[in-house]
Backbone as XML, in Angstrom:
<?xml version="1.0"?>
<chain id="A" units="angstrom">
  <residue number="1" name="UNK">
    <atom name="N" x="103.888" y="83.564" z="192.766"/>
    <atom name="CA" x="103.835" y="84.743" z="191.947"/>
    <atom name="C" x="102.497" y="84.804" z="191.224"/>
  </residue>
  <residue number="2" name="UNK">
    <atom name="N" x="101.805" y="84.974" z="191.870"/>
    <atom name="CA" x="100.205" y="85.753" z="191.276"/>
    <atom name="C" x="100.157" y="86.865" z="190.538"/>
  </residue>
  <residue number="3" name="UNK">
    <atom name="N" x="99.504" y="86.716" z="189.225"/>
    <atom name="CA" x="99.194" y="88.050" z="188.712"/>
    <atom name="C" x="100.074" y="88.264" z="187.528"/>
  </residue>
  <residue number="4" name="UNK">
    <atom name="N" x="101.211" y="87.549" z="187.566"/>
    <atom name="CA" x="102.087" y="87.748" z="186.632"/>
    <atom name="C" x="102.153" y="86.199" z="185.549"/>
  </residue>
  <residue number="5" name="UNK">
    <atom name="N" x="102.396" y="86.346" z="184.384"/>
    <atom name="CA" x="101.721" y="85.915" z="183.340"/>
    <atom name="C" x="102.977" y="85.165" z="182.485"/>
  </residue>
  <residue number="6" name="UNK">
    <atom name="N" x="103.224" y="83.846" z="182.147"/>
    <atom name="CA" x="104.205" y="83.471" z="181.739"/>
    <atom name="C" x="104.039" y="83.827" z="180.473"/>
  </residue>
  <residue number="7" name="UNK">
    <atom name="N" x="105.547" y="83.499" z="179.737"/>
    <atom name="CA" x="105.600" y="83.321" z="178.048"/>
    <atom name="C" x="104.609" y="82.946" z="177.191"/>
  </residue>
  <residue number="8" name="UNK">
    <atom name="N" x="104.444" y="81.400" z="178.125"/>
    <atom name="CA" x="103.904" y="80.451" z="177.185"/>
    <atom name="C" x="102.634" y="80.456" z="177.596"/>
  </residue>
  <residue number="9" name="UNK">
    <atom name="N" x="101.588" y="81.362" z="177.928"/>
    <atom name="CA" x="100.413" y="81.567" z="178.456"/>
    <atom name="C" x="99.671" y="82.148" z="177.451"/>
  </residue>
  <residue number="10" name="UNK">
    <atom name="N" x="99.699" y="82.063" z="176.155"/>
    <atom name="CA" x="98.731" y="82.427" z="175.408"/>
    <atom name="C" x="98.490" y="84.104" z="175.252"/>
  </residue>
  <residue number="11" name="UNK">
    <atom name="N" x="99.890" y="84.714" z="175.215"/>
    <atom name="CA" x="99.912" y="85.692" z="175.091"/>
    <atom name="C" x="99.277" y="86.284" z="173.597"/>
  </residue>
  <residue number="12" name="UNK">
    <atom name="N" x="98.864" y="87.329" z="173.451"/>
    <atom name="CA" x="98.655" y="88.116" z="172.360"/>
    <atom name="C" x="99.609" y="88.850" z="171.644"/>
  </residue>
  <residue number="13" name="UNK">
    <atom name="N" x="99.208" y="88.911" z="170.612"/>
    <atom name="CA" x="100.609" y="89.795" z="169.960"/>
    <atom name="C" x="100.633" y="91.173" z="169.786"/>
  </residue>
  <residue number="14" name="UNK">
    <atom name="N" x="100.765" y="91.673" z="170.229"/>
    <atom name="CA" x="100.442" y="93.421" z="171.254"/>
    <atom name="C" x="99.958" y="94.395" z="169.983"/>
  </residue>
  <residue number="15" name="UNK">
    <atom name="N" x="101.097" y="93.928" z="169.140"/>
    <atom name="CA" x="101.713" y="94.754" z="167.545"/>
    <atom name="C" x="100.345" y="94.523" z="167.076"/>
  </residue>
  <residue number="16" name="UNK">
    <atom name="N" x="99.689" y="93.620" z="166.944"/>
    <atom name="CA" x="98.690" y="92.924" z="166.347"/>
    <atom name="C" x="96.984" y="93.642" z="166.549"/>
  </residue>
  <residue number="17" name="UNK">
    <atom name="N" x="97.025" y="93.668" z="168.399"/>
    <atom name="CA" x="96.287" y="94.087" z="168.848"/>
    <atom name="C" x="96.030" y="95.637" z="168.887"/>
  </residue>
  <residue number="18" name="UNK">
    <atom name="N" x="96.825" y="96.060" z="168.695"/>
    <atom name="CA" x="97.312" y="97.720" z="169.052"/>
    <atom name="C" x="96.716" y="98.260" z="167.772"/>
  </residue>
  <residue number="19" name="UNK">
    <atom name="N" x="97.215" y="98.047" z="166.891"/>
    <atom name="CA" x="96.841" y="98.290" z="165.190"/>
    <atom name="C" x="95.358" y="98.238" z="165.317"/>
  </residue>
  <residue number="20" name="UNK">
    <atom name="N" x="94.619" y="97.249" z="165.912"/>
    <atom name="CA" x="93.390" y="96.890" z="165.661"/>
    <atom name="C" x="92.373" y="98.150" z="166.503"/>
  </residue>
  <residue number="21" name="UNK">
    <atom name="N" x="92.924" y="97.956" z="167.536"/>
    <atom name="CA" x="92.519" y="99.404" z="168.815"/>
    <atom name="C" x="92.395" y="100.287" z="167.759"/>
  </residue>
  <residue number="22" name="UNK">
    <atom name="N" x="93.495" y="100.276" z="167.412"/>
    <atom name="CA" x="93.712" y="101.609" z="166.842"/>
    <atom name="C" x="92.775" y="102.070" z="165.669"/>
  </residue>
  <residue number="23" name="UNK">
    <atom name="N" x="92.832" y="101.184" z="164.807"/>
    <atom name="CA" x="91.444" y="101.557" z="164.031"/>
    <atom name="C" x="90.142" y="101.707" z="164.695"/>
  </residue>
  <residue number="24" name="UNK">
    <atom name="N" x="89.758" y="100.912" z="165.617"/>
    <atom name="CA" x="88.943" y="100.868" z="166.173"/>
    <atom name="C" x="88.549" y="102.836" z="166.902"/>
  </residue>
  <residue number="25" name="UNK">
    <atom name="N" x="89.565" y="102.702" z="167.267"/>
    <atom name="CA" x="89.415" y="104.280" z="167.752"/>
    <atom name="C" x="88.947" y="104.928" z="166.652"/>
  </residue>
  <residue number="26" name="UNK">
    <atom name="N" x="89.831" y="105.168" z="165.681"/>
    <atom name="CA" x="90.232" y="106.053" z="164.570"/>
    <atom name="C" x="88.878" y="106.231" z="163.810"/>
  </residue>
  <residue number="27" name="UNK">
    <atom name="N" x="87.940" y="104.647" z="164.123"/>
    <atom name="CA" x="86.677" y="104.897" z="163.216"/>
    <atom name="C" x="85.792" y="105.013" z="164.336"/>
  </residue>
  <residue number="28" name="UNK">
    <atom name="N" x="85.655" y="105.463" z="165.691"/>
    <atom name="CA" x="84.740" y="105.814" z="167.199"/>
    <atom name="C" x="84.803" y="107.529" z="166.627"/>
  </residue>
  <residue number="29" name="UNK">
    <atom name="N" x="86.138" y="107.771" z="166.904"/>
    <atom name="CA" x="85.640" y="109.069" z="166.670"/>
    <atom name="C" x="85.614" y="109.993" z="165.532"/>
  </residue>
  <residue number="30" name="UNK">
    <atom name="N" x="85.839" y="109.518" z="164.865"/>
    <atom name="CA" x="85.169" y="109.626" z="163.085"/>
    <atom name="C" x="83.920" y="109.468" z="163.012"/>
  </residue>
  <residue number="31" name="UNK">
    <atom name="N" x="83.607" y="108.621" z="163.329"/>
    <atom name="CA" x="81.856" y="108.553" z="163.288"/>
    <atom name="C" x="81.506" y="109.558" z="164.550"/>
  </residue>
  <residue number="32" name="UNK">
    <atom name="N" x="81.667" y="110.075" z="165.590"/>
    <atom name="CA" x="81.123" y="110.527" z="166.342"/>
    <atom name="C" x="81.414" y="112.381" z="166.228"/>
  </residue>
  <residue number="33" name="UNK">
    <atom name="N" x="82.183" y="112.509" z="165.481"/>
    <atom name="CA" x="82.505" y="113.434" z="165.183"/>
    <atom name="C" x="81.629" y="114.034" z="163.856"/>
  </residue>
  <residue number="34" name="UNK">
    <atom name="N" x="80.997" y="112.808" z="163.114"/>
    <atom name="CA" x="79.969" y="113.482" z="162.025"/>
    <atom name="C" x="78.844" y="113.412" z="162.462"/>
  </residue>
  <residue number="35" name="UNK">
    <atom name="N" x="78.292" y="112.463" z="163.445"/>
    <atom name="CA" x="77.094" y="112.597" z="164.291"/>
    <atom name="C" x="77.238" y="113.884" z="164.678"/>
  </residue>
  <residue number="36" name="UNK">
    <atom name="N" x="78.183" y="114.196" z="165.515"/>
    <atom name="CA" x="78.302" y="115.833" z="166.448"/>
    <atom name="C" x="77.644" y="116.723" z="165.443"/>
  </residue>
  <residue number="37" name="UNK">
    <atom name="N" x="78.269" y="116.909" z="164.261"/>
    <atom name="CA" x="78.360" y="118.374" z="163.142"/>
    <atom name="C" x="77.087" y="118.074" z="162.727"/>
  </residue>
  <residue number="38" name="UNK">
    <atom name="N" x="76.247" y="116.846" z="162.347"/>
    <atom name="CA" x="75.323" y="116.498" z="161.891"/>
    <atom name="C" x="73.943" y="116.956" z="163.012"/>
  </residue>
  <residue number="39" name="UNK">
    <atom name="N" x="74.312" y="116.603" z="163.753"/>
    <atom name="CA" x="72.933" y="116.896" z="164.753"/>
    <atom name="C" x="73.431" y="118.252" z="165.795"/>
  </residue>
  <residue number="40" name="UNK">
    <atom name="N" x="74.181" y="119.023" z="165.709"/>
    <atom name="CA" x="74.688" y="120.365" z="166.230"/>
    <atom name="C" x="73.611" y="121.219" z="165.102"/>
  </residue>
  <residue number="41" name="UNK">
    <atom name="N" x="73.682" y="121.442" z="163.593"/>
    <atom name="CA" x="72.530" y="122.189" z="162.833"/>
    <atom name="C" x="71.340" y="121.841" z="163.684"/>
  </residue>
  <residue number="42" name="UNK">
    <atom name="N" x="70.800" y="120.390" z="163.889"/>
    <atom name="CA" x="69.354" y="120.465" z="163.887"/>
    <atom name="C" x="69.188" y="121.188" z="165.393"/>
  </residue>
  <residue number="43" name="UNK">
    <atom name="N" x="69.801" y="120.991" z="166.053"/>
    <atom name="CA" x="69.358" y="121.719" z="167.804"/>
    <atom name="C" x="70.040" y="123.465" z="167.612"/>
  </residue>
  <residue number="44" name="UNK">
    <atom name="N" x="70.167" y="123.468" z="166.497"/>
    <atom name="CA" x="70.137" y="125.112" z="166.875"/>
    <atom name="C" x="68.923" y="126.121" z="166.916"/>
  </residue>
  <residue number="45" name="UNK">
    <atom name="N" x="69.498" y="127.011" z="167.751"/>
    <atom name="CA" x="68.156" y="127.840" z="168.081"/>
    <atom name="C" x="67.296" y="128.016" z="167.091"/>
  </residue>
  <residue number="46" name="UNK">
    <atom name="N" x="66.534" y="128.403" z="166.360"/>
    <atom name="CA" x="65.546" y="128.844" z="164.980"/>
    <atom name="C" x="64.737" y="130.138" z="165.403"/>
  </residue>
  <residue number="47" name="UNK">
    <atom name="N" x="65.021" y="131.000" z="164.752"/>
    <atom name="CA" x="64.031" y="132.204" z="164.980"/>
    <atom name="C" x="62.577" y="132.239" z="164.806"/>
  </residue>
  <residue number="48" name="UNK">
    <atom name="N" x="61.836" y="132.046" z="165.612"/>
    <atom name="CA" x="60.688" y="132.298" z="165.588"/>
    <atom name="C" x="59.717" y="132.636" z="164.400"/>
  </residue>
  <residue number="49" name="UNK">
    <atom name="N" x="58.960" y="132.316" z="163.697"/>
    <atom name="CA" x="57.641" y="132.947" z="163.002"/>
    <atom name="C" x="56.784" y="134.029" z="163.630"/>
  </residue>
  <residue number="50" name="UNK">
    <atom name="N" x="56.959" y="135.110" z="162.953"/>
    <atom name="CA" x="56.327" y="136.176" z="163.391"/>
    <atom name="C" x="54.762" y="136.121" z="164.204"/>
  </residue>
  <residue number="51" name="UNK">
    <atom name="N" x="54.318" y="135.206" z="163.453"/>
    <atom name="CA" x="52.768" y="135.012" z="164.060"/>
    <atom name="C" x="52.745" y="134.180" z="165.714"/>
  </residue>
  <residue number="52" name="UNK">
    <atom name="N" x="54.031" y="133.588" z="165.687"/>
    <atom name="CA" x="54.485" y="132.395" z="167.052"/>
    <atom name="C" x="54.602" y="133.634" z="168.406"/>
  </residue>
  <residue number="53" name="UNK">
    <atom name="N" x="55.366" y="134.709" z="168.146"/>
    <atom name="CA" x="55.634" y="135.661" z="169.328"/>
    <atom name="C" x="54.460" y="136.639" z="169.650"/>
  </residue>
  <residue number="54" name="UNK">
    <atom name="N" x="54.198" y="136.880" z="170.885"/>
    <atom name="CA" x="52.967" y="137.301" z="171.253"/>
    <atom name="C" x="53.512" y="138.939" z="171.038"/>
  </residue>
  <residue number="55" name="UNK">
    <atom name="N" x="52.242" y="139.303" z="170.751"/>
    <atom name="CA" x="52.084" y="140.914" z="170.036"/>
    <atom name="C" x="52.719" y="142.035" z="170.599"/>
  </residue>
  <residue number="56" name="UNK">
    <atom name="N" x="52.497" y="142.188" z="171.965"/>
    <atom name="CA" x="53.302" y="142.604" z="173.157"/>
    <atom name="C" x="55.173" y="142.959" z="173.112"/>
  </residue>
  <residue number="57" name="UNK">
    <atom name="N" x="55.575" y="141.631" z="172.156"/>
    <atom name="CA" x="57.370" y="140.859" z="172.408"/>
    <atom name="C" x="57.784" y="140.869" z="170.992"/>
  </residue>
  <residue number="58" name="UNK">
    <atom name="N" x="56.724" y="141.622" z="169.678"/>
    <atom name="CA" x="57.260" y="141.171" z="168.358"/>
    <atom name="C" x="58.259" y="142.356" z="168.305"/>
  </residue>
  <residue number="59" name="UNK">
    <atom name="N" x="57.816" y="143.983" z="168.646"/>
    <atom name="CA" x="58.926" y="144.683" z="168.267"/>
    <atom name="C" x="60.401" y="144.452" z="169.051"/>
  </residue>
  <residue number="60" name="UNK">
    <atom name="N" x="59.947" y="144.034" z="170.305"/>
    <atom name="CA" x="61.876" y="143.560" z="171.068"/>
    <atom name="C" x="61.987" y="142.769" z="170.014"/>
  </residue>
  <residue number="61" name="UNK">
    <atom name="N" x="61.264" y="141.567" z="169.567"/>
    <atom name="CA" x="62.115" y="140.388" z="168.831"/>
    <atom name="C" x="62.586" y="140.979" z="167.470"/>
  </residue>
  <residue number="62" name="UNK">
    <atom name="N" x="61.983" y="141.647" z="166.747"/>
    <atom name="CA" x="62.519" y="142.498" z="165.507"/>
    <atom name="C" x="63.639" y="142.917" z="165.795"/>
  </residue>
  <residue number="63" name="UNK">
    <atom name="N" x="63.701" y="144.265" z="166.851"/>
    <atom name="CA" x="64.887" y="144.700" z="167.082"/>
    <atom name="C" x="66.233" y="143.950" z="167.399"/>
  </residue>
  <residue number="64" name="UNK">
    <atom name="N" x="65.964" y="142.801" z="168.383"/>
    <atom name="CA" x="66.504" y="141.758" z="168.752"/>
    <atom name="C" x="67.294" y="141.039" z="167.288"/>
  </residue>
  <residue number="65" name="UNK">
    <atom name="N" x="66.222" y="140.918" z="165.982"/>
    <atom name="CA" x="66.723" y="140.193" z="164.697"/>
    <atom name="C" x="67.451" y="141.261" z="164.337"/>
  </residue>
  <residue number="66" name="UNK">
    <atom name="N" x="67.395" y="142.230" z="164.217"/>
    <atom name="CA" x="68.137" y="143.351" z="163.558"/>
    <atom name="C" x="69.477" y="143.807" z="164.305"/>
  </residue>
  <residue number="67" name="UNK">
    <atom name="N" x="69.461" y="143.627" z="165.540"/>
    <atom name="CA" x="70.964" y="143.507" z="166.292"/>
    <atom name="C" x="71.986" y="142.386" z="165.877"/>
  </residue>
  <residue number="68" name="UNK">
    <atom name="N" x="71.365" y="141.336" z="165.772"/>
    <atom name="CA" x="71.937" y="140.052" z="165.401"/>
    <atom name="C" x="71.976" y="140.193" z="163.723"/>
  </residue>
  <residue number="69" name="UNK">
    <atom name="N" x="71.667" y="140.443" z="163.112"/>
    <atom name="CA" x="72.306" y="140.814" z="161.735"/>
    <atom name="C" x="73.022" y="141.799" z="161.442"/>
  </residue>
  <residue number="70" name="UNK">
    <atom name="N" x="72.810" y="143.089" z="162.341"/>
    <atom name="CA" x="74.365" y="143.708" z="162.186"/>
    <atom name="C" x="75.457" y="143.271" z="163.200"/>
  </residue>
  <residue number="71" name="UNK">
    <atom name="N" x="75.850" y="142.358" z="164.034"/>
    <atom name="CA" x="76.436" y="141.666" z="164.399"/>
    <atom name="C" x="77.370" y="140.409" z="163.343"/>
  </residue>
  <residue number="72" name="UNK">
    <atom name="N" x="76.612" y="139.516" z="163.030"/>
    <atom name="CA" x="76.832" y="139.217" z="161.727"/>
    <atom name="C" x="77.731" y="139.634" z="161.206"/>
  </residue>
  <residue number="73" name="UNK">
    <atom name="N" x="77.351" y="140.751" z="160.498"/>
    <atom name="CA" x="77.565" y="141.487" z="159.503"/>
    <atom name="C" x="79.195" y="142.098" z="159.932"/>
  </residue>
  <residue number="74" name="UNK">
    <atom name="N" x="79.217" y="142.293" z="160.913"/>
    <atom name="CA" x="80.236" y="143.013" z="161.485"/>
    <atom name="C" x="81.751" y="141.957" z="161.880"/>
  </residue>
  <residue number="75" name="UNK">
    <atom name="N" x="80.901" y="140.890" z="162.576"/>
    <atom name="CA" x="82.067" y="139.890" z="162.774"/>
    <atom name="C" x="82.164" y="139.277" z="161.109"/>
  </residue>
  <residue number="76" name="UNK">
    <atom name="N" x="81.752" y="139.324" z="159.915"/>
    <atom name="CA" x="82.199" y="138.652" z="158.681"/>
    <atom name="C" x="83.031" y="139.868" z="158.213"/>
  </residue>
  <residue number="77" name="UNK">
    <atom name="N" x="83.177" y="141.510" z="158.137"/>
    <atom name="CA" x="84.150" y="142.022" z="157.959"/>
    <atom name="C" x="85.372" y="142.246" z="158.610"/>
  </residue>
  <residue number="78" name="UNK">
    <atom name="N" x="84.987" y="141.642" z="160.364"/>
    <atom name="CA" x="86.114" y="141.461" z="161.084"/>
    <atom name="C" x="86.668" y="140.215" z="160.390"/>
  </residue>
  <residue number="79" name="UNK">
    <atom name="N" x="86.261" y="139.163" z="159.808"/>
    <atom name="CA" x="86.691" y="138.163" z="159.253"/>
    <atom name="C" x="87.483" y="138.188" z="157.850"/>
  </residue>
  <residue number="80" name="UNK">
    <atom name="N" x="87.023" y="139.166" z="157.269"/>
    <atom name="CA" x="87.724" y="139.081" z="155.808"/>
    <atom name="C" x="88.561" y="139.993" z="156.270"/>
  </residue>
  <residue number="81" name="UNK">
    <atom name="N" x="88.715" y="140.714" z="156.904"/>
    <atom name="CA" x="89.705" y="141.796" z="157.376"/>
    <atom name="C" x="90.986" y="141.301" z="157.701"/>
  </residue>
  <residue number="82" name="UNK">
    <atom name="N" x="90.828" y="139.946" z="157.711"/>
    <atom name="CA" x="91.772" y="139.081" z="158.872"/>
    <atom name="C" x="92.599" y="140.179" z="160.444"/>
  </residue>
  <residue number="83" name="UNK">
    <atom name="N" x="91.653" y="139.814" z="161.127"/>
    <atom name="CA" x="91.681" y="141.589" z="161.849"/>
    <atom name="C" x="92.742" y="140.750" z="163.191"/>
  </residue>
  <residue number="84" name="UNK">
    <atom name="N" x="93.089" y="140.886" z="163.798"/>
    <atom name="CA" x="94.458" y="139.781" z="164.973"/>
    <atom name="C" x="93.021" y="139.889" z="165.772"/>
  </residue>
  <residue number="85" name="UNK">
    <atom name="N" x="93.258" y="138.458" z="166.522"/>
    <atom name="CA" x="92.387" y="138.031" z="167.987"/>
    <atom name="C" x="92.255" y="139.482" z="169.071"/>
  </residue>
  <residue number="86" name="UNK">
    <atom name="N" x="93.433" y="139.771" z="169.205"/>
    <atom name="CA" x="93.253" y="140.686" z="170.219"/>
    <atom name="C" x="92.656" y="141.975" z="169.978"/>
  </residue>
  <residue number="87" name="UNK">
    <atom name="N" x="92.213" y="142.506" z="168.702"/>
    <atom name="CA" x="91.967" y="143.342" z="168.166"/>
    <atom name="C" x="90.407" y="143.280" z="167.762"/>
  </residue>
  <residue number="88" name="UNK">
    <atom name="N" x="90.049" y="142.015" z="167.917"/>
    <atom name="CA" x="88.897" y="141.300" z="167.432"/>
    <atom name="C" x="87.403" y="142.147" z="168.396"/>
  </residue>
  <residue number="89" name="UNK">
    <atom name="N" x="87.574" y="142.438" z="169.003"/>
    <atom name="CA" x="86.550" y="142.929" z="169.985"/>
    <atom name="C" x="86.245" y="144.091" z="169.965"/>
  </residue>
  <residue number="90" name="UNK">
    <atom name="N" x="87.120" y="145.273" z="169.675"/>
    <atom name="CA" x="87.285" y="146.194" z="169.975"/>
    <atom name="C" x="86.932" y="146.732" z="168.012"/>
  </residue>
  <residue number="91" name="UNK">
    <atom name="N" x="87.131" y="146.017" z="167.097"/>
    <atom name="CA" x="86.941" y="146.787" z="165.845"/>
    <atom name="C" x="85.311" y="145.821" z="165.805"/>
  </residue>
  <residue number="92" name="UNK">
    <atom name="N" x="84.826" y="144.668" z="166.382"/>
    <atom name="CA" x="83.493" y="144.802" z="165.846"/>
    <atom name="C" x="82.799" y="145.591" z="166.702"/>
  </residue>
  <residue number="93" name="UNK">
    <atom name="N" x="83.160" y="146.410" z="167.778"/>
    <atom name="CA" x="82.175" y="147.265" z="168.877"/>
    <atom name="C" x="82.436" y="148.300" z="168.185"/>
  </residue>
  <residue number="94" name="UNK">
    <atom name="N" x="83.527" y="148.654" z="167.301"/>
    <atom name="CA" x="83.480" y="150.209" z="166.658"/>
    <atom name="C" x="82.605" y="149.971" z="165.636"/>
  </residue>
  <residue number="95" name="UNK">
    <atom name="N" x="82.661" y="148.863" z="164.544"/>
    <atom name="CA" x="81.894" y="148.424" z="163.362"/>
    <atom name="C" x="80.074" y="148.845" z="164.043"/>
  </residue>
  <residue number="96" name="UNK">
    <atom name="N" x="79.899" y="148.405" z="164.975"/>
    <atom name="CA" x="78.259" y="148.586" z="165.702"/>
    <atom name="C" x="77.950" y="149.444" z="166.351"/>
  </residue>
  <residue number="97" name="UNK">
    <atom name="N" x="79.174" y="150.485" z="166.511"/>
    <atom name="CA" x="78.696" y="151.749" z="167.045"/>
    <atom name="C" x="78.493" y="152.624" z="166.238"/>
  </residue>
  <residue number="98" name="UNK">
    <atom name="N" x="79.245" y="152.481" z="164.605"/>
    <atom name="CA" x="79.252" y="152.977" z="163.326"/>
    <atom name="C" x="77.903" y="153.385" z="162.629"/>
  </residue>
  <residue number="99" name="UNK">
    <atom name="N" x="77.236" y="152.185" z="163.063"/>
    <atom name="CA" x="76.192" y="151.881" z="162.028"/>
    <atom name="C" x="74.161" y="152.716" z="163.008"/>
  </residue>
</chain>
């Protein structure tokens, strides 16, 4: 009988071990979970400095900033609105057709 492991073989005490895993986990992804939130800010996109975009691409990029702030703007009153998921799409496309 290979493979299989007597009593008296220096078993571990499972209860013992398990608990320990278990923290062990409990503090893997705890820590990896504040790494995530922590370094998710720094790799976000950053809008450009006006002087950085070539002269040609500044008014798309303006317009471009100004879409994205009434966007914004629109999903934070869909938000305080507490507006239902399914409804969610359809009142911020009216909110931006409004404006």
């Amino acid at each position: 009988m290979t493979g299989l492991a007597r009593p008296d073989q220096g078993r571990h005490d499972l209860h013992h071990c398990w608990r320990f895993g278990e923290f062990n986990v409990r503090l893997i992804v705890i820590l990896m979970s504040l790494l995530a939130t922590a370094t998710s800010a720094a790799f976000a996109q950053q809008p450009l400095p006006k002087r950085e975009i070539a002269p040609e691409y500044r008014e798309a990029a303006e317009n471009r900033a100004l879409e994205k702030q009434k966007l914004a703007m629109c999903q934070a009153k869909t938000d305080s609105a507490k507006v239902l998921i399914r409804d969610r799409a359809k009142t911020i496309i009216d909110c931006l057709d409004a404006k």
